[in-house]
TITIKE-573450 format. One record per residue: x, y, z of N, C-alpha, C in turn. Coordinates in steps of 0.001 Angstrom, whole numbers, plus 500000, padded with zeros to 6 digits. Example, Ala and Ser with C-alpha at 12.3 -4.5 7.8 and 13.67 -1.06 7.14 Angstrom:
% TITIKE-573450
513190494310507800512300495500507800513200496700507800512850497750507080513670498940507140512900500030507870
***
This chain:
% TITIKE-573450
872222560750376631871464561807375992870674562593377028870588563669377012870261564703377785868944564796377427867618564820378674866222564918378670865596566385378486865532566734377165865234568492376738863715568138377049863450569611377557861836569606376858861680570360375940862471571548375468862244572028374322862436571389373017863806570546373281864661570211372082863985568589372382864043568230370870863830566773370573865165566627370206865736565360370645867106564973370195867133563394369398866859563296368751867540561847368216868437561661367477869563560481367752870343560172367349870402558313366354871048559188365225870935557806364186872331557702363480872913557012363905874488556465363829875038557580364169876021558103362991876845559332363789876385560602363017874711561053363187874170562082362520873281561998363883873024563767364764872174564299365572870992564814364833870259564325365278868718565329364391868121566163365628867918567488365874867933568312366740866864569101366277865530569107366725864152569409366902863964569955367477863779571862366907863332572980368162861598572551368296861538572015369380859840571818370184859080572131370627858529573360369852857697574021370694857015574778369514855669573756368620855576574094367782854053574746368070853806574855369210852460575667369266852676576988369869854057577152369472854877578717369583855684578744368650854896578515367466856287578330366062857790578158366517857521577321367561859324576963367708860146578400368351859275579636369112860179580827369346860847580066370413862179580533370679863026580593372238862924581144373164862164580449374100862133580668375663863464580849376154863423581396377841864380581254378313865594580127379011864404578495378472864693577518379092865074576788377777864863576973376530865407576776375484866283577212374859867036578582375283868449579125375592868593578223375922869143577967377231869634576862378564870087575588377541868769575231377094868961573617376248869991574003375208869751574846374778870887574831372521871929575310373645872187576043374535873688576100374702874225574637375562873851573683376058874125572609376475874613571657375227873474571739374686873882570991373560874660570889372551875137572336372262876165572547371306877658572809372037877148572746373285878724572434373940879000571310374677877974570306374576877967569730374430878525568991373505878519568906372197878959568444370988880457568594370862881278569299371381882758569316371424883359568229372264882401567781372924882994565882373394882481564828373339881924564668371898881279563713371388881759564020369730882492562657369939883546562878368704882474561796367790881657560977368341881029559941367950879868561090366746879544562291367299878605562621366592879396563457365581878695563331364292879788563622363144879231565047362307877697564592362468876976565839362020875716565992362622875548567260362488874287567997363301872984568439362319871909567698362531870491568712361422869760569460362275869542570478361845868470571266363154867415571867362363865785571553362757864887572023362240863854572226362786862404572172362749861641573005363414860603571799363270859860571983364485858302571030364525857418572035364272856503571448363154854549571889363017855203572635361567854563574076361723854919574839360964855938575723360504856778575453361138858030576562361470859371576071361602860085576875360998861576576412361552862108576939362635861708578223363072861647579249364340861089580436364237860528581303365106860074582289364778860574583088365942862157583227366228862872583889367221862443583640368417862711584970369338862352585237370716861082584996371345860576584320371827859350584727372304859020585948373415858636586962372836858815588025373345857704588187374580856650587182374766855903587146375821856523586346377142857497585192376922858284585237377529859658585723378004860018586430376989861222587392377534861317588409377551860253589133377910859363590727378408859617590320379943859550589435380215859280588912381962861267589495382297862015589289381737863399589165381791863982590023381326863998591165380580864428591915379789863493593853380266864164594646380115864043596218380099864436596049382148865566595899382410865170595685383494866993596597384454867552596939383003868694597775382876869945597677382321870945598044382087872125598177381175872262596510381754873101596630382436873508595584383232873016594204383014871764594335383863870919592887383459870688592486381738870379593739381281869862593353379944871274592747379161872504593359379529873583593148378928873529590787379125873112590375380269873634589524380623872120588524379485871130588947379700870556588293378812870682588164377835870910589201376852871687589363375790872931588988374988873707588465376176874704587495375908874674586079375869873993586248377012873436584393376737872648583806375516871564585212375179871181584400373977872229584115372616872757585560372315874039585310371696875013584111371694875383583831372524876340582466372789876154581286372640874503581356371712874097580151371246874933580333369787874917581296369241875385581330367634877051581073368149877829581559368971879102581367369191878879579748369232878112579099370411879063577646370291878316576905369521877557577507368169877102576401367146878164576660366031879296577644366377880175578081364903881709577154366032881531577103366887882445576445368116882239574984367641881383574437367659881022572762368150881764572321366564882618571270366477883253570800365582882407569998364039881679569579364677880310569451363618879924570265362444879947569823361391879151570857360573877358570680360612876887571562360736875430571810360372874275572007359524873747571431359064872910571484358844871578571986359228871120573157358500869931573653359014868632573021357895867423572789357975866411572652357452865147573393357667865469574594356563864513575555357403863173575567356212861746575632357444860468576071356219859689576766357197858628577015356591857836578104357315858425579268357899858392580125359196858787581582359730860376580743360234861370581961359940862689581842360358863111583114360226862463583618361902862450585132361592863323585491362689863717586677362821864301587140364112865573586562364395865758585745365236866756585010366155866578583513365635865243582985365196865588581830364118866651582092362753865987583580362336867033583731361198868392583464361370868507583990362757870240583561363246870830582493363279870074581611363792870316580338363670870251579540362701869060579709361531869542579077360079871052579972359653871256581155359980872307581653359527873791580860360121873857580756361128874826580146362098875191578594361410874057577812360776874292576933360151875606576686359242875923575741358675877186575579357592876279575283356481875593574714356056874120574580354842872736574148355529872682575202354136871230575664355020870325575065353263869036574341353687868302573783353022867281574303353039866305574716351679865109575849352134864098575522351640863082574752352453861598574434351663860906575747350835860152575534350236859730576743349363858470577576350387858236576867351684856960577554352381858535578386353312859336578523353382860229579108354155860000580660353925860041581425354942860321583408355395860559583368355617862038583985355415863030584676356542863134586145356603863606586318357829863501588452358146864234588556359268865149589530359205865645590578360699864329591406360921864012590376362384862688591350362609862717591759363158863672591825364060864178592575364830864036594257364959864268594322363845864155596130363091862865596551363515861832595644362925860514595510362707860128596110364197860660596434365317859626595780366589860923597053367654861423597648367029862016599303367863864074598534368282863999597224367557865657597290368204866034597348366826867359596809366663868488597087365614868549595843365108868582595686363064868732594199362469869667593686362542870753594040363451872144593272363700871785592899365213871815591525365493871317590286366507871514589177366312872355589175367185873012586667366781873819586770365931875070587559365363875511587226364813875381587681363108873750588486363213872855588865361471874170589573360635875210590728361432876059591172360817876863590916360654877408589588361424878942589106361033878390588108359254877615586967359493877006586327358487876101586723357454875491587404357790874661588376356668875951588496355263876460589423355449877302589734354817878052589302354189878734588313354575879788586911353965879016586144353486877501586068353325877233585334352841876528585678351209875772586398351781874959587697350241875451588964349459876819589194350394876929590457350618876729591451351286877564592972351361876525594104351717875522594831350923875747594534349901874394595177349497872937594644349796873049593155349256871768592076349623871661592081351493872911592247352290872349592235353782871704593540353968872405594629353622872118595992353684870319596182353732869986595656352889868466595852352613867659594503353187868203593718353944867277592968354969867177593612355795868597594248356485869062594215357800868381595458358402868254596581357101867287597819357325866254598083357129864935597008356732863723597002356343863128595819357234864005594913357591863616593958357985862520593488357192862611593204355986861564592260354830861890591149354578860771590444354364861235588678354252861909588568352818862525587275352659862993586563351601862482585456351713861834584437350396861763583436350171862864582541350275862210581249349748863819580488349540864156580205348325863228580406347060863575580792345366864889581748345498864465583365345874865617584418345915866746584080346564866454583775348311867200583098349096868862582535348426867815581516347637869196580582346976869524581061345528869178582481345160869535582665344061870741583929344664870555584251345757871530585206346304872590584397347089872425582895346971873627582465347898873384582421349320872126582145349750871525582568351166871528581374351754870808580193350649870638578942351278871279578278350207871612576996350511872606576028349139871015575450348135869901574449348547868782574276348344867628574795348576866430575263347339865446575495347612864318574946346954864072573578347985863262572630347193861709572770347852860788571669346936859159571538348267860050570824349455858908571467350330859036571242351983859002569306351884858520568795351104858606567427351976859932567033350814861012567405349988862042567232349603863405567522350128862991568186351746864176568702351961864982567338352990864122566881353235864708565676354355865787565126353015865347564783351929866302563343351219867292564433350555867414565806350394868504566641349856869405566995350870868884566635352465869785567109353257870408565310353494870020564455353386870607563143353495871476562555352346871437563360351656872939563482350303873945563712350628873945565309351559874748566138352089875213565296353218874428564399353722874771563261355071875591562576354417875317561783353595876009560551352769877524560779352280877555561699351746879006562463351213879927563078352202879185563862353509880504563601354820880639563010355366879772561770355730880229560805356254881175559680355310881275559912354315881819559242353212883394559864354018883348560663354156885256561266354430885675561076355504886846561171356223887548560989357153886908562195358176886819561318359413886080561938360542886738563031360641888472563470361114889174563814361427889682565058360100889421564603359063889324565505357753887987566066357669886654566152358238886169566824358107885891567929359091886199567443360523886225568408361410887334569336361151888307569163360518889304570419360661888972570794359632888550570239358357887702571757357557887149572703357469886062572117358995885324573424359611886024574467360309886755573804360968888043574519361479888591575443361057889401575369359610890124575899358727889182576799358175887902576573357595886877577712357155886185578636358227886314578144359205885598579527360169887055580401360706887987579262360453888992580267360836889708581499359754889475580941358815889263581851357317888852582654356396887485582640357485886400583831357407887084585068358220887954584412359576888143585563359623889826586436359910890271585165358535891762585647358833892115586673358299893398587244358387894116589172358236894809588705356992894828587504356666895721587534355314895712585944355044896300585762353579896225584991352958897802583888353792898616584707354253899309584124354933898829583393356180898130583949356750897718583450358418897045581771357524895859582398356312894991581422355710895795579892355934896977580261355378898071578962354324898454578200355676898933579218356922899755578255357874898903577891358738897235577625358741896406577092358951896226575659358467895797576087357384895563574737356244897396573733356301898210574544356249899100574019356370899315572785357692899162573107358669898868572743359947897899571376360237896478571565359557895898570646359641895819569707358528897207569942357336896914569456356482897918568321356589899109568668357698900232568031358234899302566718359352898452567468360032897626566342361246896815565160360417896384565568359413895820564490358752896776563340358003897901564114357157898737563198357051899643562311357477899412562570359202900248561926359670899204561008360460897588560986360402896666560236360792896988558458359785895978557413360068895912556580359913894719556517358557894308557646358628892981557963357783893308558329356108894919558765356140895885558571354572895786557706353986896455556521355334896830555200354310895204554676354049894741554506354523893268553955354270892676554540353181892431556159352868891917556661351881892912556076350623894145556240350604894626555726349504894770554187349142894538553195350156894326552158349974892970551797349106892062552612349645890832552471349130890692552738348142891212554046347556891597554404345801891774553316345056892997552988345692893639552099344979892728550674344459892080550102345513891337549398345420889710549230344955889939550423344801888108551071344234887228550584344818887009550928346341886427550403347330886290551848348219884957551925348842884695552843350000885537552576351024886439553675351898886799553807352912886099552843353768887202552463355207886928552327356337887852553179357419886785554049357533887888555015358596887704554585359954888064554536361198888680554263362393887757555197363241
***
């Protein structure tokens, strides 16, 4: 395990609990906390041991983006340079939709800016009722498309419901949130730990190997050209599983009305 100072990492069987740390900066991202989430989530593509990922916030916050007092030091500094910072922060949302894991986000308090991105980047997202979220981006002279806000925004609420974050940059609760399809849960803040350990219980219940290519098959589906490309996808990984060891076992187990033992 890798020694973060931003990130708290603990690990409890084959579930990562991943703690942005830096809660006397509502959890914003430094430039050394870039560095850490992209280690770590590429990290996670060779660690087959870890099965699922929770990521949430210490103190009050689940994130409250950029810290713009530290990345004023790094940034207006020209096309060029700015282009390269700008990518790096970006390439945190690429290898958290990359890392084979599904995610779990647990978001409360501010999840604004570039946090928003990252509860967005999530696969379920869990929403205490003290949770705000906003493209604040807008708010502060840049544009509400950042991390990814316009690829996911959209697929997830729509354009109409992104349309009017993405250009006002105004918060949402997590009542509306999950009444627009934003977050799956929107429970009290100290309910979200045992609603996201349901969601634990039930994939780890399935075949290791059947759940990573689900993720697979759905991010690759978000952004396929047709219903054909869709089929000889699913088709594909639907052939790798059946020819796994993880068949006969699931159907043994049916049969026997007994929980799996997968391999």
């Amino acid at each position: 395990m890798r020694d973060y100072q931003t990130l708290d990492l603990v690990r409890d069987g084959a579930t990562d609990w991943l703690t942005f740390n830096r809660p006397e900066r509502l959890n914003a991202f430094n430039p050394l906390m870039v560095d850490e989430l992209l280690d770590y989530f590429e990290d996670t593509k060779s660690a087959p041991e870890t099965r699922i990922i929770v990521i949430r916030g210490a103190g009050r916050a689940f994130c409250a983006g950029a810290d713009v007092k530290d990345f004023m030091k790094t940034i207006a500094k020209g096309g060029e340079a700015d282009f390269q910072v700008q990518r790096k922060v970006s390439s945190i949302i690429y290898a958290m939709r990359r890392c084979p894991q599904p995610i779990i986000a647990l978001v409360h308090g501010a999840a604004t800016g570039g946090g928003f991105s990252l509860a967005l980047a999530a696969d379920i997202r869990i929403a205490g009722l003290s949770a705000r979220m906003n493209c604040a981006f807008i708010k502060i002279g840049l544009t509400g498309a950042d991390m990814g806000t316009s690829f996911h925004l959209p697929r997830l609420v729509g354009t109409c419901n992104a349309a009017a974050l993405m250009y006002t940059g105004r918060f949402i609760g997590a009542v509306k949130a999950e009444r627009i399809g934003l977050v799956n849960d929107a429970v009290e803040d100290e309910d979200m730990l045992e609603v996201a350990q349901g969601y634990i219980r039930e994939m780890l219940a399935t075949a290791p190997l059947g759940l990573r290519l689900t993720k697979d098959a759905l991010n690759a589906a978000i952004d396929a050209p047709s219903l054909t490309a869709t089929l000889a996808l699913e088709d594909r990984n639907q052939v790798m599983t059946i020819n796994s060891p993880d068949l006969a076992e699931g159907l043994a187990a049916l049969r026997e009305h007994r929980p799996p033992k997968w391999n």
